[in-house]
N, C-alpha and C positions, 0 to 999 in steps of 0.2 A: 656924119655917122656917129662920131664920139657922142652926141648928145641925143641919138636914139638910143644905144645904149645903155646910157646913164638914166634915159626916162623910163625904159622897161625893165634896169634891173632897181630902180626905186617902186616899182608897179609890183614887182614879184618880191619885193622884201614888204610890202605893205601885205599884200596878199597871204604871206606867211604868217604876219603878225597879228590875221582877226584868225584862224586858226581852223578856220573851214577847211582850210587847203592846204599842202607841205609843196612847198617851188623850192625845185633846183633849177637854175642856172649855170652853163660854163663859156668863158669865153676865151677861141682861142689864136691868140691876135697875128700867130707866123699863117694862117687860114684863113682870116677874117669870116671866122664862125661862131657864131651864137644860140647855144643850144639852151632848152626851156622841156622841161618837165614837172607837171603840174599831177598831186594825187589830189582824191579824195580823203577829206581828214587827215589821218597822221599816218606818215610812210610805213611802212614795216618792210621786210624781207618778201619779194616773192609778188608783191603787191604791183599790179601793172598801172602803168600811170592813165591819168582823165586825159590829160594832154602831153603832147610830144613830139616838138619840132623842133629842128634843126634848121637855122639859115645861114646863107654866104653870101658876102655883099666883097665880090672880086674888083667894082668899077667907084666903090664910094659913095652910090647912088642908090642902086633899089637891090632889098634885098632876095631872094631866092630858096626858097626849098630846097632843103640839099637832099630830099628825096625824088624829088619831080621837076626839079629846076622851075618850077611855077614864082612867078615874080611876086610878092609880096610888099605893100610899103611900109614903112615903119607906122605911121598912121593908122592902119588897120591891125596890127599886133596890141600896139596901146589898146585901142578900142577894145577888141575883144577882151584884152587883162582887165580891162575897167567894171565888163560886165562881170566879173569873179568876186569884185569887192561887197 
């Protein structure tokens, strides 16, 4: 788990740095949840985000929608971040 983490918050610090896009990230480790909001160009106030998810990875294993409990794997999160570059 540590090292999905670490691959998608270096995916979303890249992502920030060509400047198409502004990526927050928060993680919060007494939850084991990892949240990702992705704008269009540069944030402002008011400004709803392009993307916006929230996961929880309760078993160490796969992660989860904390809106739909829908499983997700860390592997298809990169992926998609990859297409943003």
């Amino acid at each position: 788990m540590n090292e999905q983490i670490t691959a998608i918050a270096a995916l979303l610090l890249e992502i920030n740095g060509k400047e198409k896009y502004t990526a927050f990230f928060d993680f919060s480790g007494h939850v084991h949840t990892f949240s990702i909001r992705i704008y269009s160009g540069k944030w402002s106030q008011g400004k709803a985000p392009l993307f916006n998810l929230s996961l929880q990875n309760k078993d160490g294993q796969q992660w989860r929608n904390w809106d739909n409990a829908h499983a997700m794997s860390g592997d298809s999160i990169l992926s998609f971040l990859t297409t943003l570059l």
